[in-house]
VOZA-841442 format. One record per residue: residue number from 1; residue in three letters; y, z, x of N, C-alpha, C in turn. Coordinates in steps of 0.05 Angstrom, whole numbers, plus 32768, in hexadecimal, padded with zeros to 4 digits. Example, Ala and Ser with C-alpha at 12.3 -4.5 7.8 and 13.67 -1.06 7.14 Angstrom:
<sites>
    nr   rest    npy    npz    npx   capy   capz   capx    cpy    cpz    cpx
     1    Ala   7F8E   809C   8108   7FA6   809C   80F6   7FBE   809C   8108
     2    Ser   7FD3   808E   8101   7FEB   808F   8111   8001   809D   8102
</sites>
This chain:
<sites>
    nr   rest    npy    npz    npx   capy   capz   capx    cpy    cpz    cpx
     1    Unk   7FE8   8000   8011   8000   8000   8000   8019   8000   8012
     2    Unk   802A   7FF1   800D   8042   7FE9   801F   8066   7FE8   800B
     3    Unk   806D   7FF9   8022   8079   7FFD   8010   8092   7FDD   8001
     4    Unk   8091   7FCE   8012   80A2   7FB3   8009   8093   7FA8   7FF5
     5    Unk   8084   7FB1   7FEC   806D   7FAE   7FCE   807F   7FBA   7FB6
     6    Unk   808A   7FCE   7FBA   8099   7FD9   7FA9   80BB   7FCE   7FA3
     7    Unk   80C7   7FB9   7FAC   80E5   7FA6   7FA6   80D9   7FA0   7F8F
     8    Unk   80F3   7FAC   7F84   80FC   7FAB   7F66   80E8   7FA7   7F50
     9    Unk   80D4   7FC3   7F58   80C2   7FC6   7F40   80CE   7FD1   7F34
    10    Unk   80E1   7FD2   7F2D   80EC   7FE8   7F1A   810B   7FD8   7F0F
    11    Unk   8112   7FBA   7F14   812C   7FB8   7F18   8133   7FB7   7EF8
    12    Unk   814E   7FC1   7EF9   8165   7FC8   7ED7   8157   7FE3   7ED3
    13    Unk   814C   7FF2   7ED4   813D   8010   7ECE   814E   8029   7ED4
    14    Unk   813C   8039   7ECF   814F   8057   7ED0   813C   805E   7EE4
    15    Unk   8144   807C   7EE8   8136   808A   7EF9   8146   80A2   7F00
    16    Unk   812A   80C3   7F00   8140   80D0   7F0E   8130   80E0   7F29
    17    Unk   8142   80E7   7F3F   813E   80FA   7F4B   813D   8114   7F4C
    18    Unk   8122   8122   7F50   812A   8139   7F48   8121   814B   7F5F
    19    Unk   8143   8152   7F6A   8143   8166   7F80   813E   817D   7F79
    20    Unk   813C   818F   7F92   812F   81B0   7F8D   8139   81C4   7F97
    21    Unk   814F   81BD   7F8D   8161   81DA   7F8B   815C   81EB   7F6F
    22    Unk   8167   8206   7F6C   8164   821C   7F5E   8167   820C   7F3F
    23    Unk   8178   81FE   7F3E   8186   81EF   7F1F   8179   81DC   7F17
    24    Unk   815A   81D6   7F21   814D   81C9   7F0D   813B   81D5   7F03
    25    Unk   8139   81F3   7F03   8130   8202   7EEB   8143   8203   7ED4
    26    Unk   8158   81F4   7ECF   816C   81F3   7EBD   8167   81DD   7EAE
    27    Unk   8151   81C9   7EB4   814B   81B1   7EAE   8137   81B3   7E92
    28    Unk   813C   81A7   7E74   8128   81AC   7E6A   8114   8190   7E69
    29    Unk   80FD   8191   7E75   80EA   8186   7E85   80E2   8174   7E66
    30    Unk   80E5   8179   7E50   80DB   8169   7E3D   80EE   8155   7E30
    31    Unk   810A   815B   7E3B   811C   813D   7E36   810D   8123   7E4A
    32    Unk   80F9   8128   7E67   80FF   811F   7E77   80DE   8106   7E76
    33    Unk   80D7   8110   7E5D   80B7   8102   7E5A   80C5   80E6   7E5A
    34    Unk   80B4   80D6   7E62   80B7   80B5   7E5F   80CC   80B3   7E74
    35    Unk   80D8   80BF   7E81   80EC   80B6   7E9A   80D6   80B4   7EB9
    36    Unk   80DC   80A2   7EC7   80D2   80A2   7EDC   80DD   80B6   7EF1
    37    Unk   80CC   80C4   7F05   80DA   80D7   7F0F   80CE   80D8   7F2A
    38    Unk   80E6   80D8   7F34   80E0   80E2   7F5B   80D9   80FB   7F61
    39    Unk   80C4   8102   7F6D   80C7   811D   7F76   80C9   811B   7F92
    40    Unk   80D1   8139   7F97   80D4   813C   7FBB   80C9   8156   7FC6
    41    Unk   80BF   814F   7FD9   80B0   8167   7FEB   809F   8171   7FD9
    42    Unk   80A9   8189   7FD9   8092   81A3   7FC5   8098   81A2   7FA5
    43    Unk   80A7   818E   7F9E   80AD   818A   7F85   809D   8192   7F6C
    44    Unk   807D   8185   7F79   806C   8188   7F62   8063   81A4   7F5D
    45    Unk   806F   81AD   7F65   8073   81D6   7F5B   807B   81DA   7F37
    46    Unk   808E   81BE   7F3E   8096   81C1   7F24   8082   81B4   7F0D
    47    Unk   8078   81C6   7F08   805D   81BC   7EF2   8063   81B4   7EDB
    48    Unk   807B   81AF   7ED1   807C   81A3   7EB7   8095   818E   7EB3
    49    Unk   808E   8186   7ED0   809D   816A   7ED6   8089   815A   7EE1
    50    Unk   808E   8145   7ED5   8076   8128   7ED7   8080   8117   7EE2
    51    Unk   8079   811D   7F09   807F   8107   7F1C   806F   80F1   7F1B
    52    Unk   8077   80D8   7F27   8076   80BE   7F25   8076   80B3   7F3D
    53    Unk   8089   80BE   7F51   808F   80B3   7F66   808C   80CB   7F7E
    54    Unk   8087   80D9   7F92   808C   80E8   7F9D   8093   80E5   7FBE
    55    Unk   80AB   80E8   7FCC   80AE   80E9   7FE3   80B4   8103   7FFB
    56    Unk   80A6   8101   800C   80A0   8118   8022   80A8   8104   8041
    57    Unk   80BB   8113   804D   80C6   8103   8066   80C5   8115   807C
    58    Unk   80BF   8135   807B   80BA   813F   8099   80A0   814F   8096
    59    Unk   809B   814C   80BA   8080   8155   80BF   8077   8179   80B1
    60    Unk   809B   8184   80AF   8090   819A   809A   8084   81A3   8089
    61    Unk   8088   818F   8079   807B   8195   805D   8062   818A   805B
    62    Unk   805E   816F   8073   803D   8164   806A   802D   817E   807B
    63    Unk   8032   8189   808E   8025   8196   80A8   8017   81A6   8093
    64    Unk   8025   81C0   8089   801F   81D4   8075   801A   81D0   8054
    65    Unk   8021   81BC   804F   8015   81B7   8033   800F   819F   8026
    66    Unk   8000   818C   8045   7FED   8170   8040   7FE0   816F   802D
    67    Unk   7FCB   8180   8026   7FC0   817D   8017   7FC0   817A   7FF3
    68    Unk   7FDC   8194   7FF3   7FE9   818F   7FDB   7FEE   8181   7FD7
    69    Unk   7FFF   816A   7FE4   800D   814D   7FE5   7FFD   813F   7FDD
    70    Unk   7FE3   813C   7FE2   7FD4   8126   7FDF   7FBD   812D   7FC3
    71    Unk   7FC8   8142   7FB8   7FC0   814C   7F9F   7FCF   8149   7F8F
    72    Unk   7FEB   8145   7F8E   7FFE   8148   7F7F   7FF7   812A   7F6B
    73    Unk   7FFB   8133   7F53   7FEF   8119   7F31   800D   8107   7F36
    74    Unk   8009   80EC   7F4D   8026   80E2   7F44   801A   80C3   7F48
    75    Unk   8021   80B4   7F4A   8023   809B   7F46   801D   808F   7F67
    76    Unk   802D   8093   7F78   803A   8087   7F95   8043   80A2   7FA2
    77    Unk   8032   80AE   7FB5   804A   80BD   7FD1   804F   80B4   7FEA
    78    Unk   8066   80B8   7FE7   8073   80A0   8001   8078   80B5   8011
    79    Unk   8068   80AE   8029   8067   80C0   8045   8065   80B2   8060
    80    Unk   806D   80B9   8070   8063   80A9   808D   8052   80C5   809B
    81    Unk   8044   80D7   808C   8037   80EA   8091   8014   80EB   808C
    82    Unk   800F   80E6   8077   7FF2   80EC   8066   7FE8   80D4   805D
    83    Unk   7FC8   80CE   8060   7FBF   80BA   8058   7FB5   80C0   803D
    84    Unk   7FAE   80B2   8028   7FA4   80B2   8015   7FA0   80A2   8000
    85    Unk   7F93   8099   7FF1   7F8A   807E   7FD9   7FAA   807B   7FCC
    86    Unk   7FB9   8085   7FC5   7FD5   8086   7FB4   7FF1   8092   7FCF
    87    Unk   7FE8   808C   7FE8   7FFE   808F   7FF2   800A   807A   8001
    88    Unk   8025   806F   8007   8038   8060   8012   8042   8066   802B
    89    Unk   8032   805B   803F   803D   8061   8051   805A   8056   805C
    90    Unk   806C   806F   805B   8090   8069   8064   809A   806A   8077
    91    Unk   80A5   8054   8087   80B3   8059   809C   80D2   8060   8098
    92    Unk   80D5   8079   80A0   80ED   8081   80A1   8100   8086   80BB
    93    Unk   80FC   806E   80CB   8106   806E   80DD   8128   8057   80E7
    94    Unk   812B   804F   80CD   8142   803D   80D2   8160   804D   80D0
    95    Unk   8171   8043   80D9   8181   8046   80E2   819E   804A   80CD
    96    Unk   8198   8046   80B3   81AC   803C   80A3   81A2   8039   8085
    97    Unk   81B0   803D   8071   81A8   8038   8056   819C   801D   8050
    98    Unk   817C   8024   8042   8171   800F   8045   8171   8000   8028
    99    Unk   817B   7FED   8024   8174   7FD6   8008   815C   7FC7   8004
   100    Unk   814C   7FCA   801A   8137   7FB4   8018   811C   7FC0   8021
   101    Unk   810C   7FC8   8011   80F8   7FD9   8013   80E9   7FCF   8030
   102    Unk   80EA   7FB4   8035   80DE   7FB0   804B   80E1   7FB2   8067
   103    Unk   80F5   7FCC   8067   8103   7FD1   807E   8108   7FF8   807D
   104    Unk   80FE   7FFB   809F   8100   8015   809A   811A   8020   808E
   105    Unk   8107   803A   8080   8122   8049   806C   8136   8065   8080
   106    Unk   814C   806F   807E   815D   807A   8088   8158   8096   807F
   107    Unk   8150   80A0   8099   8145   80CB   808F   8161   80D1   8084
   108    Unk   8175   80CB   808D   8191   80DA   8085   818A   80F5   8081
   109    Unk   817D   8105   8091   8185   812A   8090   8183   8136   807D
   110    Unk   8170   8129   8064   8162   8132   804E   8149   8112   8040
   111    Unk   8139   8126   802F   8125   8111   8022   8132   8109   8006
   112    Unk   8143   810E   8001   814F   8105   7FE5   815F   80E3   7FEF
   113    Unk   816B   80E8   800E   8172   80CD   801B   815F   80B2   8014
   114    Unk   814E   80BB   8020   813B   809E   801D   812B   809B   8002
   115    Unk   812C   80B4   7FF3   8129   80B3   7FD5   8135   809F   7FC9
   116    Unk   8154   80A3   7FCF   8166   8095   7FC4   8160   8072   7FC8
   117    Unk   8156   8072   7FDD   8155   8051   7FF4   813A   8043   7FE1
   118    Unk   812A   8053   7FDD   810E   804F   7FCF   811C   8046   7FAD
   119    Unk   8129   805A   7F9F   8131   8056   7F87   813D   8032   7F8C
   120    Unk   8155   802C   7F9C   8165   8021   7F94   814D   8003   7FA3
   121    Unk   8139   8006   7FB2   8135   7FE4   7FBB   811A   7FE2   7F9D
   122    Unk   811A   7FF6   7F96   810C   7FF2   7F7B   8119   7FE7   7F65
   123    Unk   8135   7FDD   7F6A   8142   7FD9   7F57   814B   7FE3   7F3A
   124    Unk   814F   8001   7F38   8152   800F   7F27   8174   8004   7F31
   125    Unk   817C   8009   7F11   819A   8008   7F0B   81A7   8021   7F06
   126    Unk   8198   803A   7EFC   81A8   804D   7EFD   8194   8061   7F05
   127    Unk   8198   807B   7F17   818A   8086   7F2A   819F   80A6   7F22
   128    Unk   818F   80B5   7F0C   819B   80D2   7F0A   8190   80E4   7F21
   129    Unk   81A0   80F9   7F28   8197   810B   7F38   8195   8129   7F2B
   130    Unk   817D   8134   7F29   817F   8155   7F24   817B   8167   7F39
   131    Unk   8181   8181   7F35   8178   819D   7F49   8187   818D   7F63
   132    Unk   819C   817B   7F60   81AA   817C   7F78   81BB   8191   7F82
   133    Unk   81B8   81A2   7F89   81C6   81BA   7F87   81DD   81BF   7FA8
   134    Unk   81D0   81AD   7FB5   81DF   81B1   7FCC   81EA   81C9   7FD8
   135    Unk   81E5   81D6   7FDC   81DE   81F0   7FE0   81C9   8205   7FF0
   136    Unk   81D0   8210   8006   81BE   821C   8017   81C4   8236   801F
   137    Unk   81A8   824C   8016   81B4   8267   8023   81A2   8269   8037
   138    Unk   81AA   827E   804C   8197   827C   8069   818F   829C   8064
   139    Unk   8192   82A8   8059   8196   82C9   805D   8176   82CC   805F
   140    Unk   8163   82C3   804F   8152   82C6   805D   813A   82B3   806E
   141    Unk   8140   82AF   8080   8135   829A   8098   8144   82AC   80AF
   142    Unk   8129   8294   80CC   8132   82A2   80E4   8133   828C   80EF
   143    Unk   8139   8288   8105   8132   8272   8113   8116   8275   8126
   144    Unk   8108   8257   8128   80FC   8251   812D   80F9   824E   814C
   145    Unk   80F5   8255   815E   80F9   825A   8179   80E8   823F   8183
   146    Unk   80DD   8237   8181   80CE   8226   817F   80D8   8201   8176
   147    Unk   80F1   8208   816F   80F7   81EC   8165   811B   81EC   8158
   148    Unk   812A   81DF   816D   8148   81EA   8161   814B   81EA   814E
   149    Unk   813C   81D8   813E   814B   81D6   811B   813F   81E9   8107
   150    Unk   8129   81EB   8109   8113   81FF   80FA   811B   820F   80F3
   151    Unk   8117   821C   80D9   811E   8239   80D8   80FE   8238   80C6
   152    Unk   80F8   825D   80CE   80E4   8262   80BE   80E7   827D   80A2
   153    Unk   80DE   8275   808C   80E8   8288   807A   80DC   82A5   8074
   154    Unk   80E8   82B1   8070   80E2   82CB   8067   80EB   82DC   804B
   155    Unk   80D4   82DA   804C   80D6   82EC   802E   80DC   82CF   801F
   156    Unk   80E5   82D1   7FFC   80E4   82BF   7FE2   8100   82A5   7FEE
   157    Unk   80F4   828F   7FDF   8108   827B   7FF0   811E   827C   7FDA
   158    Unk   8133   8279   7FE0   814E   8283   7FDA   815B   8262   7FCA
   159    Unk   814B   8253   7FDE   8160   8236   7FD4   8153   8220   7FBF
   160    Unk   8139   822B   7FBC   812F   8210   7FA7   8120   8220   7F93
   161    Unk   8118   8210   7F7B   8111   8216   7F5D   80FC   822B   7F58
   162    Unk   80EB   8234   7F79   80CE   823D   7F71   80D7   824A   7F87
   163    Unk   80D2   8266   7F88   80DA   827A   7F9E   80C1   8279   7FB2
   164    Unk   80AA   826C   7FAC   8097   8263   7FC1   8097   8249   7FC6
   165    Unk   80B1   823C   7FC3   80AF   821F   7FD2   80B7   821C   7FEB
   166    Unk   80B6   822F   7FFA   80B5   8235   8017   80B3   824F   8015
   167    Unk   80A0   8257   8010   8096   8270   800C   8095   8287   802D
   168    Unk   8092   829F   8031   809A   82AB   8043   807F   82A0   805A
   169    Unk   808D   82A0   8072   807B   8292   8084   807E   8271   808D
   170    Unk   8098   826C   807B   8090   8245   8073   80A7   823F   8086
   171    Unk   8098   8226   8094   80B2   821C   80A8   80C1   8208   809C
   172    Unk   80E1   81FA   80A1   80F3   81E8   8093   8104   81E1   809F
   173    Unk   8112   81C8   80A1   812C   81BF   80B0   813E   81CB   8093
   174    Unk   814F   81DF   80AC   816C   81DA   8095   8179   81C3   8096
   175    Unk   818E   81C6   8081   819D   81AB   8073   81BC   81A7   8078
   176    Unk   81C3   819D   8086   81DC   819A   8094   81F2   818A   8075
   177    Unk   81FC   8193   806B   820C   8190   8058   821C   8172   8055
   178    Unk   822E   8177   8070   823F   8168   806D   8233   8144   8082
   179    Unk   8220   8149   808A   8212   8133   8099   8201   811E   807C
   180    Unk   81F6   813A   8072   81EE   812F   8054   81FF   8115   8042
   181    Unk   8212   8124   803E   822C   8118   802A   8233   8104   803E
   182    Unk   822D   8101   8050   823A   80E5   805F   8227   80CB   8054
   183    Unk   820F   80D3   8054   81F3   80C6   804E   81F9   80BC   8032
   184    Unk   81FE   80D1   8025   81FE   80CA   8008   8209   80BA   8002
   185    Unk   8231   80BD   800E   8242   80AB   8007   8236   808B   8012
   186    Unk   8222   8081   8026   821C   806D   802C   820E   805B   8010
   187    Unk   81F5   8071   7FFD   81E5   806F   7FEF   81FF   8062   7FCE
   188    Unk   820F   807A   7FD5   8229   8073   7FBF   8233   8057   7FBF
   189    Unk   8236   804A   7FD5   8249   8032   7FDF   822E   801E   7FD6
   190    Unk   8218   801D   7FDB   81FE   8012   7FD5   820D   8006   7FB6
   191    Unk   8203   8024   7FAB   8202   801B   7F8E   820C   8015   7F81
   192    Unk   822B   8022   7F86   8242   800F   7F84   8247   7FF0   7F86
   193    Unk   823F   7FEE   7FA1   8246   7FC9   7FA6   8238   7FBA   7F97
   194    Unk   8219   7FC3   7F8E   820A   7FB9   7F79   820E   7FB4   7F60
   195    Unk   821E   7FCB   7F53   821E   7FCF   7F40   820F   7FD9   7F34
   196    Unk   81FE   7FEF   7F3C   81F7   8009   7F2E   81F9   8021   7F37
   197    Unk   81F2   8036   7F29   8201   804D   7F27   81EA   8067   7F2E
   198    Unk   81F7   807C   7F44   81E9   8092   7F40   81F1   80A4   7F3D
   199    Unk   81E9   80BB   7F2E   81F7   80D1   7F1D   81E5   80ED   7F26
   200    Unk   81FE   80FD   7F2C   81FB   8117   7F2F   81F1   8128   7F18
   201    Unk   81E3   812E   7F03   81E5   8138   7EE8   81DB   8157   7EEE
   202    Unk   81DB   8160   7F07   81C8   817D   7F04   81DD   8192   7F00
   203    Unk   81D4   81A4   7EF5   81DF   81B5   7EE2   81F9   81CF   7EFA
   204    Unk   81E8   81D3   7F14   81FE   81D8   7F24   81F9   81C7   7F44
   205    Unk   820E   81C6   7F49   820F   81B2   7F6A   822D   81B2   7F70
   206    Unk   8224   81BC   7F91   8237   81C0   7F9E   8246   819C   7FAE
   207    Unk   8230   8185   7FAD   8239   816F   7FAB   825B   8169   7FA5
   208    Unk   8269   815B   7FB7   8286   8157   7FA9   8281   813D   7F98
   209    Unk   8292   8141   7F80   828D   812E   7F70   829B   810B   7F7D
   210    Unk   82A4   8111   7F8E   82AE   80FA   7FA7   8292   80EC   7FAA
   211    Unk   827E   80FB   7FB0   8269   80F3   7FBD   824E   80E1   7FA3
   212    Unk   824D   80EC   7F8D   823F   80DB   7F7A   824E   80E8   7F65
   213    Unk   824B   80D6   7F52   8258   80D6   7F38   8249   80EF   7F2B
   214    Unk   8261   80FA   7F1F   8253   8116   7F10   8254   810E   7EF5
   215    Unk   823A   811D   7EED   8234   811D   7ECD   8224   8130   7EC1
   216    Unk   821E   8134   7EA8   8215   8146   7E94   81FA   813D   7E91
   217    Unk   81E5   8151   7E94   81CC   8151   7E83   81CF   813A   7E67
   218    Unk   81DF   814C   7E5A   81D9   8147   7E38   81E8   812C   7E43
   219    Unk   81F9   811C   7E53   8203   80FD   7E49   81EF   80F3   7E4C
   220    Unk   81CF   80F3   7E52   81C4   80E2   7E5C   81A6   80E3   7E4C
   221    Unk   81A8   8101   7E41   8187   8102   7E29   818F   8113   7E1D
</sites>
């Protein structure tokens, strides 16, 4: 399975992303039946959301919870990590926002980046975002002595929907904020020049509305 197999299976379509911050437990999961949906990382924690698509981009999350991944009920997981009958192997090694599935996709300093790169050479026209929360507490993590970026957590995780989605003991790259929003605004100018649209709708996010268009739950179901 490759991923340039996937241009514009999806083109004029919806779609949403659904990030994992604390505010997509604010989500009610039964507006969201019949929508196609991205998940990310440890997403499928969330059990009463019905992924479709799922993407995993560092060796963190496959190292310690491979096997979950390759259990997870979804359609396609796009990894350059795990082999398996329903997985896509991704190169995420290019340099720049990618339009054309047949070209490596851009880490940009989160997996919601090349989420985005995946949505849009699928040709979806409008691409909602939830549990974008943008938002990070460190209070409890240490660093990882072992690896500059790493931090390892302790005790209940503070920043996403399931207080065991980096559960105490779990290693993680933190998330550099403003390197992020540089990424994004690239992903923005994308969909822009196209002529389609992606929308912030999660219920809290620290995101500037500079950066993707803000919107409401209820404008959209």
């Amino acid at each position: 399975m490759l991923l340039k197999d996937f241009q514009d299976k999806h083109k004029g379509e919806r779609c949403i992303i659904a990030c994992n911050g604390p505010s997509l437990n604010d989500v009610p999961m039964d507006k969201l039946r019949g929508e196609i949906i991205f998940g990310l990382n440890r997403g499928y924690l969330k059990k009463d959301m019905r992924i479709k698509y799922h993407v995993v981009m560092v060796n963190e999350v496959t190292t310690q919870w491979g096997e979950e991944l390759l259990a997870v009920d979804c359609d396609t997981l796009f990894t350059n990590r795990l082999e398996g009958e329903h997985v896509c192997r991704t190169d995420f090694g290019g340099n720049t926002f990618a339009t054309d599935l047949s070209k490596p996709l851009h880490r940009g300093h989160t997996v919601t980046y090349p989420t985005i790169q995946i949505a849009f050479g699928m040709g979806f026209q409008e691409v909602l975002m939830i549990g974008l929360d943008h938002s990070f507490n460190y209070k409890n993590t240490e660093r990882d002595e072992s690896h500059h970026r790493r931090v390892i957590n302790k005790g209940k995780d503070l920043n996403h929907f399931d207080p065991n989605y980096f559960g105490d003991g779990s290693l993680w790259l933190p998330y550099s904020p403003k390197m992020v929003e540089a990424n994004y605004m690239k992903a923005r100018k994308a969909f822009d020049h196209f002529g389609r649209s992606i929308v912030n709708i999660s219920s809290h996010s620290k995101l500037p509305d500079s950066v993707f268009k803000r919107g409401k739950f209820e404008e959209y179901f």
